[in-house]
N, C-alpha and C positions, 0 to 999 in steps of 0.2 A: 218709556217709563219702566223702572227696574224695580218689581218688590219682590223686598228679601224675605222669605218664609224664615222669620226668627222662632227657636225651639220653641218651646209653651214655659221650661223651664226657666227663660229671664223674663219668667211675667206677663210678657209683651208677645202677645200670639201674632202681631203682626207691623211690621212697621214701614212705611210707606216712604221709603226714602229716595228720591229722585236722585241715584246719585252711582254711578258707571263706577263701581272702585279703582279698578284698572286706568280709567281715563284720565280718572283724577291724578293716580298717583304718576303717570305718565304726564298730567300738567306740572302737576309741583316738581317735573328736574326740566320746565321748559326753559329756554333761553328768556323767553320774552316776559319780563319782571310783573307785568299784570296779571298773566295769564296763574305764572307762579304764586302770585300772592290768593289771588281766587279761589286756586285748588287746597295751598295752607290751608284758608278758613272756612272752607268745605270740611274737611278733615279734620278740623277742630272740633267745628260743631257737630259734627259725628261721634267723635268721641266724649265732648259731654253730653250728650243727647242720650246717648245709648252705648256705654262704656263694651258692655259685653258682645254687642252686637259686631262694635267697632273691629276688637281685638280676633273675635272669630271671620270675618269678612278680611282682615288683613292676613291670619293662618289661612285661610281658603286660599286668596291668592297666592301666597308662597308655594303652597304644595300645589297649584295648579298647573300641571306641566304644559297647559295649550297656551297660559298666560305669556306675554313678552318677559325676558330677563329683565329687564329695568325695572318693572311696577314691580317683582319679584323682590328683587333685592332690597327697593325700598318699603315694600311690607315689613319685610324682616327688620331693616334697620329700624321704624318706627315702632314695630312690636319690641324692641331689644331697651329704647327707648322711653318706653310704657311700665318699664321692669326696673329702670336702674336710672341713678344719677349721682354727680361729682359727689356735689353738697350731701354733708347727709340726712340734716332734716328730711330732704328730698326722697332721698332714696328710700328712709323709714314709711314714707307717707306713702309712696310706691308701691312698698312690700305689704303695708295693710291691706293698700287697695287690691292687692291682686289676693292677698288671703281672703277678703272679705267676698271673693265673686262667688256669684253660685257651683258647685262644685262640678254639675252637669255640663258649662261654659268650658269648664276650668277644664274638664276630661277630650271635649272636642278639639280641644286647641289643643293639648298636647299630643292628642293622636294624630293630629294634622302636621304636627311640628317634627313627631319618628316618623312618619310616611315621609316627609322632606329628605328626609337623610340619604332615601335609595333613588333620588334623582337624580338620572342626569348631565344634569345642569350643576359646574361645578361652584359656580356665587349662591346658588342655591342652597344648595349643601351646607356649604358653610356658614350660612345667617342662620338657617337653623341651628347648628353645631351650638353659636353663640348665643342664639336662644334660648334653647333647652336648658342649657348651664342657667343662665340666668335665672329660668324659672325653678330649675334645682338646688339654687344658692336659699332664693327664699323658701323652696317647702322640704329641701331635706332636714334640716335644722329643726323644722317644727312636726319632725316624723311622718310625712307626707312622701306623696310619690314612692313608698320602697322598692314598688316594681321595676323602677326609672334601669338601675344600675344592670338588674338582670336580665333586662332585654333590652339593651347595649349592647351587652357583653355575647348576649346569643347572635346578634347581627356581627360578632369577630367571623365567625365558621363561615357567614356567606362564601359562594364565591366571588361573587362580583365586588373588584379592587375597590370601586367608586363607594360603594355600600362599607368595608372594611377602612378606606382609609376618611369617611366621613366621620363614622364611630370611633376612632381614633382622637382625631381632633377634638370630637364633644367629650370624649373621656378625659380629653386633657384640660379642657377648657372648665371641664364641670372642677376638676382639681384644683383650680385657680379660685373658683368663685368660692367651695366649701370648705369649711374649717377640716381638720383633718378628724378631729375629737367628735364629729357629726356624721362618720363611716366607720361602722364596725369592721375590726380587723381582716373580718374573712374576708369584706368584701374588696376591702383595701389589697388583697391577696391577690383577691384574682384579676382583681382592674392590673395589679402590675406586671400578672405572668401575661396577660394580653397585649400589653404595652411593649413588654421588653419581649417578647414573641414575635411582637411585628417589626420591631427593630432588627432582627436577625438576618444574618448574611444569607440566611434561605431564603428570606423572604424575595419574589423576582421581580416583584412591584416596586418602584422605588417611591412613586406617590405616597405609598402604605406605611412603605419603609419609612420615608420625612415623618408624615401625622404620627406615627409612632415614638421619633425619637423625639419631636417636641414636645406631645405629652409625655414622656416622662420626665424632662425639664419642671412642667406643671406640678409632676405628681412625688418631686423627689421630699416634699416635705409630707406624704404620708407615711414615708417609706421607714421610720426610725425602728420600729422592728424589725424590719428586713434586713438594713444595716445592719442591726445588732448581731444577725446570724451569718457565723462566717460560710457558709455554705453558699446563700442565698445574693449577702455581700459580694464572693467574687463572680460569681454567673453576672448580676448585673455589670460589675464592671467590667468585665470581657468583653460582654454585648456591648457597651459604650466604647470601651478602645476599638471590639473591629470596627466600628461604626466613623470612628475617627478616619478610618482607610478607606471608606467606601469610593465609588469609582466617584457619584454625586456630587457637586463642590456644596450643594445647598443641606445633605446630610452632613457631610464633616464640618459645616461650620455646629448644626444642630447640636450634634455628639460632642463638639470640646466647648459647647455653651452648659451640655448637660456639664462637664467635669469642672467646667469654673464654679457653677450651682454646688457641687457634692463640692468642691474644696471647702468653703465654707459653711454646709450644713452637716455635714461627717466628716472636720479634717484630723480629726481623734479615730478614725479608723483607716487614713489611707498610706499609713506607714509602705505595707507590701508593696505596694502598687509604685513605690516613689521611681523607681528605675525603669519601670515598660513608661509609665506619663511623662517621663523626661525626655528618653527616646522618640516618641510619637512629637513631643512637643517639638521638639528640635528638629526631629523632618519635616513639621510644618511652619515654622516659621522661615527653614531654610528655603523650604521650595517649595511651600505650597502657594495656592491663591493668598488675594491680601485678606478677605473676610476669616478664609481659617487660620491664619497665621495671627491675627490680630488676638481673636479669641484663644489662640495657643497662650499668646504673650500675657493675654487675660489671667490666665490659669496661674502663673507665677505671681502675678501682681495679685491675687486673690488672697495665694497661702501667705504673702507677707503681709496683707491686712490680717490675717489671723493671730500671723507671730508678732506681730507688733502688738496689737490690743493685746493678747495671750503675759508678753512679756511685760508693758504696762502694768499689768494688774500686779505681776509680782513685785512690779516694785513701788506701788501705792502703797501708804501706811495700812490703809483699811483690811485689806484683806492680805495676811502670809501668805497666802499663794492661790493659783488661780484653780475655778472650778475642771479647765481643762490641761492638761501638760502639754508643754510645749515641746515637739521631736526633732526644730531644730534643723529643718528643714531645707531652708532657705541656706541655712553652714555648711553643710552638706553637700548642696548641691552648688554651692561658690565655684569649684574651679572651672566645670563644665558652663556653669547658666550667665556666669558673667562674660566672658566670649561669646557666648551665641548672643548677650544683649547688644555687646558691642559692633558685633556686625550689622545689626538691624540699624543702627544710626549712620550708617554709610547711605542706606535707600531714602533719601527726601525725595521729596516733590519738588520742584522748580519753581511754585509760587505758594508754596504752606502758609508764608508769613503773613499773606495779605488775605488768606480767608479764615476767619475765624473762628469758622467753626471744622477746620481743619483736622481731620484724626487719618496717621497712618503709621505708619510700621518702624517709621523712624520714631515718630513722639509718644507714639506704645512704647516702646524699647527703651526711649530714653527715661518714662514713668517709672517704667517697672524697675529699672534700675535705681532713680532716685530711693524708688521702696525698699530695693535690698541694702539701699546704707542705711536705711530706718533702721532695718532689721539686723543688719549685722555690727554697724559701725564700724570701726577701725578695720577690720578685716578685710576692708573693699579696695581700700585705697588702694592696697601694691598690686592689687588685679587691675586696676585704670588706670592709673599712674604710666607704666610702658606707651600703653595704646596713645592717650592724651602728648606722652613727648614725640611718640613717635608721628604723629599726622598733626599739630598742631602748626609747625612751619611746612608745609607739602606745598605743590602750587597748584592743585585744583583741590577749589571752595570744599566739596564734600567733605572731603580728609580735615579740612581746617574747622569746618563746623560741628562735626561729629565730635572732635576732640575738645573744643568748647562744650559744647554739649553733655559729652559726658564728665566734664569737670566739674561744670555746672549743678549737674544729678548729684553728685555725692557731695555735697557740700552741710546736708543737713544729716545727722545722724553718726559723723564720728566726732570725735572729741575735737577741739579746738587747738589739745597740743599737738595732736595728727599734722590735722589741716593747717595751722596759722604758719609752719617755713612755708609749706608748696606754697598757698597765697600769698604770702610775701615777695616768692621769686613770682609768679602768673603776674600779680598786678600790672606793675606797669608794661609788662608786653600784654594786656587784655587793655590795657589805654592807648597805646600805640593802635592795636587792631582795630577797636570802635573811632580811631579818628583815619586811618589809614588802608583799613584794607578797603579792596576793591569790591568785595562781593555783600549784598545789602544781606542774604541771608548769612553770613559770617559774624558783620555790626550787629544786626538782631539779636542771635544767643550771646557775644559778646555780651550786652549791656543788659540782657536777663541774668547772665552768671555774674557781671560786677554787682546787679540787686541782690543776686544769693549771697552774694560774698559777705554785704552791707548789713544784710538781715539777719544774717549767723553768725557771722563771725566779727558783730562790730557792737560794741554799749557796752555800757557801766558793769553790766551784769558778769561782764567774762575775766579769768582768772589772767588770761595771759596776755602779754606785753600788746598796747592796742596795734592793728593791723594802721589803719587811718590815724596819719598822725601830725602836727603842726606841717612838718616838712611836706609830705606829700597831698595836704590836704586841696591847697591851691589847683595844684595839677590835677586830679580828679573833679573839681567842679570847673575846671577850664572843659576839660574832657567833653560830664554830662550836659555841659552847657551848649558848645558846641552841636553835642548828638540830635540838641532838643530841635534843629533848626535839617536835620535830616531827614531822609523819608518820613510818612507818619508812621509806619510799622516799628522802625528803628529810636524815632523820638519818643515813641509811648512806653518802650522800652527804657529808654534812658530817664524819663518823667519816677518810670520805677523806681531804677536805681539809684533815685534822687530821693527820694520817697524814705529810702529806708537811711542812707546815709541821716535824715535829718530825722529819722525815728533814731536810734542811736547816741543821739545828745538830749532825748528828753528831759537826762536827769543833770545834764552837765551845768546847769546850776548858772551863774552870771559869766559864766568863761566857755561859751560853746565858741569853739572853732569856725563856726561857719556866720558867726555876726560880722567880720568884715565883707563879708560879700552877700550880706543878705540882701540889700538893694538892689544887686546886680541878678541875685539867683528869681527873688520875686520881677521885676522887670523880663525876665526870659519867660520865666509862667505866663505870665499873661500876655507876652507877644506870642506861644504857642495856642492859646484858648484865640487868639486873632485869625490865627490860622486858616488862610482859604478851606484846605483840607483838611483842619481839621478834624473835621465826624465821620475821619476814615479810621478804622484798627482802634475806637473807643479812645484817639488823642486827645480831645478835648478833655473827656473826662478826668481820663487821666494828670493831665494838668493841673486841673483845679481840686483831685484829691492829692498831689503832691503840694500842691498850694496852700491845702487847709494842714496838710502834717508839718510842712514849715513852718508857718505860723502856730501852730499850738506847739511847738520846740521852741518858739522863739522866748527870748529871754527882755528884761527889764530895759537893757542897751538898746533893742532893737524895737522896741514899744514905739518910736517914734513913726518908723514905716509902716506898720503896720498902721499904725493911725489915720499913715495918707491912702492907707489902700481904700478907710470905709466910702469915703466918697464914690470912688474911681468904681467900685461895684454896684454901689449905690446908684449910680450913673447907669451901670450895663443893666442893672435889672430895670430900674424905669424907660429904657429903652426896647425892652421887651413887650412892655404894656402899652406902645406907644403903637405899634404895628395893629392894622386893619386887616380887614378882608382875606384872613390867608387860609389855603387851602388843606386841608387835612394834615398830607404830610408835614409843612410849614407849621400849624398849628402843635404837632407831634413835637416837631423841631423846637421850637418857641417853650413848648413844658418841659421838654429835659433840661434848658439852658436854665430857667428860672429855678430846677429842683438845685441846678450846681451851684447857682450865686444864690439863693438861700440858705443854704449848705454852708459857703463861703463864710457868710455874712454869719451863719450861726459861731462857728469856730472863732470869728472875730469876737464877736460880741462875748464870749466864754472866756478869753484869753484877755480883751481889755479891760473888759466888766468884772475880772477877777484879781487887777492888781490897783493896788490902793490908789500906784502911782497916776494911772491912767483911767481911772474908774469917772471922775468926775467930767474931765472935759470931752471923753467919748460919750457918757449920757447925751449929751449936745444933739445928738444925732439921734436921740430916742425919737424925736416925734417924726422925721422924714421916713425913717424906716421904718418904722409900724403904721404910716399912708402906705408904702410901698409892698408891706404883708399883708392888708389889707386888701389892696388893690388888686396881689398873686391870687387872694383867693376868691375874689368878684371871678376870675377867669375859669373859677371850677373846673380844676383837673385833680383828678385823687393823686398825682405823686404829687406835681406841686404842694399839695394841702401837706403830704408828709414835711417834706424839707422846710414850709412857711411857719409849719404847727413847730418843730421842735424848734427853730429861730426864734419864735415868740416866746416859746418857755424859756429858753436861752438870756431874754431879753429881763420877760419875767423878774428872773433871778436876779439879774444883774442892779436893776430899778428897783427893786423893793415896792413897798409902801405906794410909791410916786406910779408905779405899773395902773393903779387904779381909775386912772382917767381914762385909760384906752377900753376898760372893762365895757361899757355898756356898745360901743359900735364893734368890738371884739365876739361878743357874746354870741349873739348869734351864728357864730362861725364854729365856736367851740360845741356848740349844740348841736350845729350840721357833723361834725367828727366825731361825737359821741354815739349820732345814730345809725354813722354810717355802720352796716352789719356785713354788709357785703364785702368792700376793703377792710377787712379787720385787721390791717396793721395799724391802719389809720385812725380806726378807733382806741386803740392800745397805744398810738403816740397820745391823741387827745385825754387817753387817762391822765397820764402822764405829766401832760402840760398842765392837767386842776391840779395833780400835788403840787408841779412847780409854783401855781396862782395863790396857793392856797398859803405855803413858807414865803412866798413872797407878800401879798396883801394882811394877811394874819386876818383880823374880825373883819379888814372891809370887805372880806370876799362874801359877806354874807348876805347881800342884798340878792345875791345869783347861786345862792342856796338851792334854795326851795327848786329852781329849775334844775341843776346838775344834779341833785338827789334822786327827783324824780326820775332823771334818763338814765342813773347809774340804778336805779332798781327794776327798770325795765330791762336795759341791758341784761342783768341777772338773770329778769326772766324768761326772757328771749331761749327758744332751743335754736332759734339760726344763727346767733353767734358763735362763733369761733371760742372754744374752752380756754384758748390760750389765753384771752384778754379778762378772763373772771380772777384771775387772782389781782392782777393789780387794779380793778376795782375794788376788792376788797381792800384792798392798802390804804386805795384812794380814801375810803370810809375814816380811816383813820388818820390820813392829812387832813380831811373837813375837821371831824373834832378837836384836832389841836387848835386849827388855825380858829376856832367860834367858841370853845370851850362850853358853857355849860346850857348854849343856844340848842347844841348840839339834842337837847332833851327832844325835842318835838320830832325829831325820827329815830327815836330809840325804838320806838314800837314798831317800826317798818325793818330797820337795817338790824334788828338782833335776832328775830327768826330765820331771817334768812342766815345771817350767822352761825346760828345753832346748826341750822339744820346741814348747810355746807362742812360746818366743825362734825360733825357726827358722820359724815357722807368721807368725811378726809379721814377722819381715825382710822374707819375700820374697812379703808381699803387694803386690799390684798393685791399690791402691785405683781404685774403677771412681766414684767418686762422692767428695762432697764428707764425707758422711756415713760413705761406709766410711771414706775415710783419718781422721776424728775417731778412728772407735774403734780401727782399728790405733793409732794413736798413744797412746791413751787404755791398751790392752792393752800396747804396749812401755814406757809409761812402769810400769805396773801390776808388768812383770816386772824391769826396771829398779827398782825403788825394794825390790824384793822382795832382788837379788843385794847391793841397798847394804846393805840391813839385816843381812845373812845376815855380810858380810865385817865390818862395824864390829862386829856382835855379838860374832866372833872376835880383833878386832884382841886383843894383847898374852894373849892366851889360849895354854896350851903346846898346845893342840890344832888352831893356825894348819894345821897342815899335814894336815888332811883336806880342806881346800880347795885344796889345789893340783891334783888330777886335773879340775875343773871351770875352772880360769884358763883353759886355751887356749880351750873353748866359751867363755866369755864376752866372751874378745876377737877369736873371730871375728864372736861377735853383734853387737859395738861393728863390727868393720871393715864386716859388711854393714849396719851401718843408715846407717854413713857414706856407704858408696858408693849407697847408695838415694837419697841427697839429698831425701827427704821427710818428714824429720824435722822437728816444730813445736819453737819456742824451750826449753819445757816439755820435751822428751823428749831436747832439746840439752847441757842441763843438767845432766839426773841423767844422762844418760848418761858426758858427762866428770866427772862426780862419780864413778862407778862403777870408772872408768879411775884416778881417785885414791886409792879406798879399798881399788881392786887391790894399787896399789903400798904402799898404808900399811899394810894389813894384813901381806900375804906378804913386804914388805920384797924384801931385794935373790932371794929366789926368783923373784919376777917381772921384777926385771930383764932378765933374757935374754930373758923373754915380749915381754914390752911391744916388745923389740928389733925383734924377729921380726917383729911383728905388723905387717900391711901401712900401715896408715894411721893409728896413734895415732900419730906423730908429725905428722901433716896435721891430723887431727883435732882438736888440744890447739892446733897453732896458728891454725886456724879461729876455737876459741871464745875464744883470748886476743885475737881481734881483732874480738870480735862485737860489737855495737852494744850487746845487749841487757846490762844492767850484772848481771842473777843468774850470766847466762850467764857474764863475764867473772871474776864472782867467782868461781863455784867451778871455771874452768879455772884462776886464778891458785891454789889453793892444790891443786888437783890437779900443775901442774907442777912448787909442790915436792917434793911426795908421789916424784913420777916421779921426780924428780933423784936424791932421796936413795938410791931406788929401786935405779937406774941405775949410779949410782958408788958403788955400798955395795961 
């Protein structure tokens, strides 16, 4: 019997707990799955039982050096775990619960947690490292622990490497976890001369040295004052270039991950520097290991996502020029960086093609290079061009695929009158080679560069004479066709370049070139989805997403095959549901197939259910296939439910009115998707599918009101939902009121506070990033399209005027999103749209409103003078609306 003298401080002077920490934690990683689950919920009930108890008893063990390393390491893991999680309800709930302990708990565990650090034992060490952060993420922010940083930093001067390069890690680790605006400068100071100290070519430890250069990886986003000073600026990077040389492979990869980090968080100060990191770079891609060579090749492919967004911005209408200059970089270094990328694609691997998750030095090299014709366009070509004639006839594979490959990479990013002769003359020797050469990794880049070719250089959109033409059209789907019945690496390839060839004629109107062989092209699809091996290199799928872009190309003529396709699918999915007893992976296997031929069958249904000619006698088919989406979703699997859910709205649409027989055996399912909070893509398709229910049934959807109402205002209130699916419920709000019109009364008093309060919550946010202001915008257009729906629902209704205590909120939402001037075109839109359906709906009641109101008249004539023509149009019929309004 074990009792723990617990302090007097958590209340509990004593607690009697039969229970060997050690032993336990030593059960729970046992082999034997009983034993394992016993010691789980031992440890559970310990921690509800007696939370502080718990958490100090697992710090004991950690820093207990007599203790075994296994019950060690998983104290720590489970104390790391007690601090932090994915989700972030989760992790809020976490951070309370560790503020709220008693503070006397809260002091023994941390002092237990820095004793950790000078053990030993190096899994030790480092659980703590991860710890300490962790509990430094939640109490530095809320001006706790100050002491934390300054005795860290006094454990640098130890002697002992084990002790110095523990604190290393934890200082980096802490940098990760805390915001950077939650450590004053000084202290940001000194954590760095410590970091970049132990990085030094003096240093003789190399353990020391590593933890050093990877926290300052951590810590490069404190550093923006240090950058700013050129003093301080080159010392750090000196320290990272020698660091890039070290004798260590596992430093120098650390060092050129730090400089991939600073290219894109300081690439506005690394001018100086461009000639020593091009050197260093180049002798490690040349001759170094792959891990540092990779990360060399990282560093280029870094600064052309710089120059590329950099150069984007200059040439968006929105803003004349960018917040940073572009130096241009990537031009500059053209005649050296394109030969060194081109060498790198000579180095494959003998089997790349067939693992997928494949990364080496060739398909680095060949990335990085597709980036520098982002970035430079035309300029690239006459640098690849040579290399491409020169190894492209050779007779060993490498030479032949390298030069595919890099023909391949530059295909995006120069102009079209560049590229379109070389392509003309490549074609048909890149068709010859995908039926004729000998080597699989040769056909593979083969028929990934005919899809680049298809993808860039082929549709309506382009100025110059088309590349794919009547004459040669035949001979390239004889080609892709053939390919599809080759290895699967090479068929999924060529399933690509089929892909895009039939994206290409989306707009070709009733003369697409590829309707005489569309029988023949669908017929190969679906004998590649037959495929024994198919589910090798993603073939299947592949197939069946070139299957569904065929099909949605397809034109009027060819309405008839596709007609005979719905059975034929119809068929493979009821044959999916027809399988028993199968065992997980099978079961796994069985839900991807159903997510593809729902998928299938959606694009069907969107493409038949969209043309007048074919609308009626594909209905025919409505009642078997909504048994068989039905039946997908009896099998409860969250993707299926995605691919089954947008099928049915697909369906929805297409049935109108008549959709409403399937509503009540339907319903239930829709309710299961709305609540799921955990897949919340799946509840954001199920939004989704009610606007579609909602335009397709109009008033009949209103008997299954009351229930969608209710889960889309808990949704709302839900904090474990995903933020992303709160706008288009809000939208959702405003498909109900169209589709019920002035039914719609009886949750006016539930769905307009939350309205408000979301309108008020969206104004006067102060987007911190590029990403917040998306979804502010995203969230006001959400709440915006929700007040349009709400007001049309009512127009001409005798119940107009229970919306008039909600008019002035609305137009002071409209005044502050004007004056916020951060509104995108999209939120410009429905917003004077909103302003219009004020006036239309309440008529001359709003008159005197609108009067009042500070900036609808600025506003309205803003968007009558917008460039953008949606904008323009629905201010012009908004300022009748107002006129009428006005002088009624």
């Amino acid at each position: 019997m074990h009792i723990y003298l617990i302090p007097s401080c958590f209340g509990i002077h004593r607690v009697n707990m039969s229970l060997d920490v050690t032993q336990v934690l030593l059960s729970a990683q046992s082999a034997d799955g009983a034993i394992r689950k016993h010691a789980e919920e031992s440890l559970k009930q310990f921690q509800e039982q007696n939370l502080p108890g718990f958490l100090l008893s697992l710090s004991s063990e950690l820093a207990n050096e007599e203790k075994p390393e296994e019950s060690r390491r998983l104290a720590g893991l489970i104390l790391k775990n007690a601090l932090d999680a994915k989700e972030q309800h989760r992790k809020n709930e976490l951070f309370q619960r560790w503020l709220a302990l008693d503070a006397g708990a809260k002091a023994q565990i941390k002092g237990l947690l820095l004793q950790t650090l000078t053990s030993p034992v190096a899994s030790a060490r480092s659980t703590a490292s991860q710890v300490i952060a962790k509990v430094a993420g939640i109490e530095i922010p809320q001006k706790q622990w100050p002491e934390l940083i300054a005795s860290l930093l006094s454990n640098i001067h130890q002697v002992q490497p084990n002790v110095k390069q523990a604190t290393l890690e934890t200082l980096g680790y802490l940098c990760e976890e805390v915001s950077p605006d939650a450590v004053d400068q000084d202290q940001v100071n000194k954590i760095l001369t410590a970091v970049v100290q132990g990085m030094n070519a003096s240093e003789a430890n190399s353990d020391v040295r590593l933890a050093a250069t990877r926290a300052l990886y951590n810590a490069l986003g404190f550093a923006q004052v240090n950058f700013s000073n050129d003093m301080e600026r080159d010392y750090i990077m000196r320290v990272v270039c020698e660091a890039t040389q070290s004798p260590e492979v596992k430093i120098r990869q650390a060092a050129f991950e730090c400089l991939v980090a600073i290219s894109s968080t300081y690439y506005d100060k690394l001018a100086a520097y461009m000639q020593d990191i091009f050197n260093i770079t180049a002798k490690a891609v040349r001759g170094d290991e792959e891990s540092v060579a990779l990360q060399a090749i990282e560093f280029w492919s870094s600064i052309c996502d710089e120059e590329i967004d950099i150069l984007d911005e200059y040439s968006s209408e929105f803003t004349a020029d960018s917040d940073v200059p572009c130096f241009y970089f990537i031009k500059q270094a053209l005649p050296a960086l394109v030969p060194m990328l081109l060498e790198t694609l000579l180095k494959q691997e003998e089997d790349q093609d067939l693992d997928e998750g494949a990364w080496n030095l060739a398909m680095a090299g060949g990335t990085c290079l597709g980036l520098v014709a982002r970035t430079v366009g035309d300029d690239i070509v006459p640098l690849v061009m040579p290399f491409v004639e020169e190894n492209i006839t050779k007779s060993e594979w490498r030479q032949r695929e390298a030069a595919t490959y890099a023909f391949g990479s530059i295909l995006e990013g120069p102009s079209a009158d560049k590229l379109a002769p070389l392509v003309n003359i490549a074609l048909n020797f890149m068709l010859s080679a995908l039926m004729k050469d000998p080597s699989n990794h040769v056909k593979d880049t083969t028929a990934w560069t005919l899809g680049r070719i298809f993808e860039f250089l082929h549709g309506s959109a382009l100025e110059t004479a088309p590349i794919i033409t009547a004459e040669n059209c035949q001979q390239i789907l004889t080609v892709l066709l053939h390919s599809m019945k080759d290895v699967p690496n090479v068929a999924e390839k060529a399933c690509g370049a089929l892909y895009f060839l039939a994206q290409g004629y989306v707009d070709a109107g009733s003369a697409s070139p590829l309707s005489p062989f569309f029988q023949d092209i669908v017929q190969n699809l679906l004998m590649v989805t037959h495929r024994e091996d198919a589910g090798e290199s993603r073939l299947r799928t592949a197939a069946y997403e070139t299957l569904n872009e065929v099909v949605r190309c397809s034109t009027e003529e060819t309405a008839p095959i596709v007609m005979q396709l719905v059975p034929v699918i119809m068929m493979e999915l009821h044959q999916t549901l027809e399988a028993e007893k199968l065992s997980t992976d099978e079961r796994e296997k069985r839900s991807e197939l159903q997510g593809l031929l729902c998928g299938c069958l959606q694009v069907i249904i969107q493409k038949l259910g969209g043309m007048e000619s074919t609308k009626y006698s594909f209905l025919q088919y409505a009642d078997q296939m909504m048994d068989l989406f039905l039946r997908v979703f009896a099998c409860r699997n969250a993707t299926v439910h995605e691919e089954a859910m947008l099928a049915i709205g697909a369906l929805a649409y297409a049935a109108g009115p008549n959709f409403a027989k399937y509503m009540t055996q339907f319903y239930q399912y829709l309710e299961m998707g709305l609540q799921n909070f955990e897949e919340y893509q799946v509840c954001a398709i199920t939004v989704g599918v009610v606007g579609d229910l909602c335009r397709a049934l109009e008033d009949k959807i209103l008997p299954f009101c009351d229930g969608i109402m209710t889960q889309l205002l808990k949704d709302l209130s839900s904090n474990q939902l995903h933020r992303s699916v709160k706008p288009p419920i809000f939208s959702c709000f405003g498909d109900i009121a169209l589709a019920i019109g002035e039914n719609f009364e009886k949750y006016l008093i539930y769905a307009m506070p939350m309205l408000q309060s979301a309108a008020d919550l969206s104004a006067h946010t102060t987007a911190t990033d590029d990403e917040m202001l998306d979804y502010t915008n995203q969230l006001r257009n959400g709440i915006l399209e929700a007040y349009s729906g709400i007001l049309q629902g009512f127009k001409s209704s005798p119940k107009t005027q229970l919306l008039m205590p909600y008019a002035p909120h609305i137009l002071q939402f409209l005044d502050a999103l004007y004056n916020g001037k951060d509104m995108d075109d999209t939120v410009m839109k429905t917003a004077i749209g909103v302003l219009g359906d004020l006036a239309d709906t309440l008529g001359v009641h709003a008159g005197p409103l609108i009067n009042q109101s500070a900036s609808s008249k600025a506003f309205l004539e803003e968007c009558l003078a917008s460039d953008d023509p949606l904008v323009k149009e629905s201010a012009d019929w908004a300022s009748i609306a107002i006129t009428r309004a006005v002088s009624g």
